[in-house]
C-alpha positions as CSV (number, residue, x, y, z in Angstrom):
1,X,0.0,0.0,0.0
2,X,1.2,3.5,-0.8
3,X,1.2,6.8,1.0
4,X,0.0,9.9,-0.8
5,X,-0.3,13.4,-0.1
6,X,-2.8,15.5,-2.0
7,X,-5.6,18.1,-1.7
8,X,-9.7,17.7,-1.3
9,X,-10.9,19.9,-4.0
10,X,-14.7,19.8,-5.3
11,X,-15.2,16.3,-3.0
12,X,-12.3,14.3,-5.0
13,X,-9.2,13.6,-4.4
14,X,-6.3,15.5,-6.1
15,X,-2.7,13.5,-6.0
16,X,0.5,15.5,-5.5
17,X,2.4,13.3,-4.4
18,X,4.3,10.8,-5.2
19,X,2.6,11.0,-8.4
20,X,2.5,15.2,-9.2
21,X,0.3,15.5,-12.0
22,X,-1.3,12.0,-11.5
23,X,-4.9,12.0,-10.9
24,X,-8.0,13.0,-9.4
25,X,-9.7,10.3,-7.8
26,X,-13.0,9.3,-5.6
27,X,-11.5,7.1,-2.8
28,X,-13.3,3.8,-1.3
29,X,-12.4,1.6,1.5
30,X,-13.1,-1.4,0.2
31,X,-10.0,-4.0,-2.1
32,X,-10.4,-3.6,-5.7
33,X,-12.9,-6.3,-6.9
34,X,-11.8,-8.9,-9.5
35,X,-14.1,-6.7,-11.8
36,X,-14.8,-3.4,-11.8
37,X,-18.7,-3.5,-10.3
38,X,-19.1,0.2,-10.1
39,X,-22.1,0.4,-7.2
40,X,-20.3,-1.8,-5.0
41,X,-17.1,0.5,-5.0
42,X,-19.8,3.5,-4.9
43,X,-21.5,2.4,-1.8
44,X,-18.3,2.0,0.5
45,X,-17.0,5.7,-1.1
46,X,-15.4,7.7,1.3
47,X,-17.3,11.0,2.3
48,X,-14.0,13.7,1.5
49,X,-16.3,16.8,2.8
50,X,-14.9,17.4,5.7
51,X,-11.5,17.7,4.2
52,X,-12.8,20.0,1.6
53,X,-9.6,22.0,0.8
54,X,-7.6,20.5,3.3
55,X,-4.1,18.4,2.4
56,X,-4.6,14.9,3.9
57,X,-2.4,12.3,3.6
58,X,-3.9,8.4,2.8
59,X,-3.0,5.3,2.2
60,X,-4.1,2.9,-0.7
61,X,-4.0,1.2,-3.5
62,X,-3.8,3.2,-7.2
63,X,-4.5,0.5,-10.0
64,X,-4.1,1.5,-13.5
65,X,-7.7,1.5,-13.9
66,X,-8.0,5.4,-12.6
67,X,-10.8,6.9,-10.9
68,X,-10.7,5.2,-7.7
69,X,-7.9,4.7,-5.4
70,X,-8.8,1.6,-3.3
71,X,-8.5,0.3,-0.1
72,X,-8.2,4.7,0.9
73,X,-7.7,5.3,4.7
74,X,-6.9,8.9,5.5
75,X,-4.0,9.4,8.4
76,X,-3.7,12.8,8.8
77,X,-5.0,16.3,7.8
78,X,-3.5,19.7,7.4
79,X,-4.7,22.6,9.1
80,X,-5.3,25.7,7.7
81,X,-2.0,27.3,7.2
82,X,0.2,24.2,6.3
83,X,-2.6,22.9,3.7
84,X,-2.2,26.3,2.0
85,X,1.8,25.9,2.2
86,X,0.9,22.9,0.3
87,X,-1.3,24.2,-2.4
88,X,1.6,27.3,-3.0
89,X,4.4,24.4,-2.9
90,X,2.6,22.1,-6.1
91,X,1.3,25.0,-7.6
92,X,-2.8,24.3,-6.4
93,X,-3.8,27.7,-6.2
């Protein structure tokens, strides 16, 4: 599973690290299926709008198949200031 570090924006999830430029992606708690079965991944979708605009940091899985990053469990948010410092840093704003 891999860390990544990115911003809440519009109730996705935008990835700045350690892909910059990567993706924008819904997140899901649950293991990627065998096959894609869209409303199964859709009902265990993780609610992102309480980080709205916030940097969080998750762990997950990112499978070619982009959209969804799988397995998502957020393990820490940014305040204020330093999710701004991140925004200015990856050029966000």
């Amino acid at each position: 599973m891999e860390k990544f570090l990115g911003i809440v924006e519009n109730g996705r999830f935008s990835i700045l690290m350690p892909r910059p430029q990567c993706c924008t992606v819904k997140m899901t708690r649950i293991a990627r299926p065998a096959s894609i079965a869209e409303e199964l991944v859709a009902s265990h979708e993780i609610n992102l709008a309480e980080y709205e605009g916030k940097a969080i940091m998750v762990t997950g899985v990112l499978p070619e198949h982009r959209g969804w990053l799988y397995e998502a469990n957020v393990i820490d948010q940014a305040g204020p200031l330093l999710s701004e410092v991140v925004k200015e840093t990856f050029g966000r704003r």
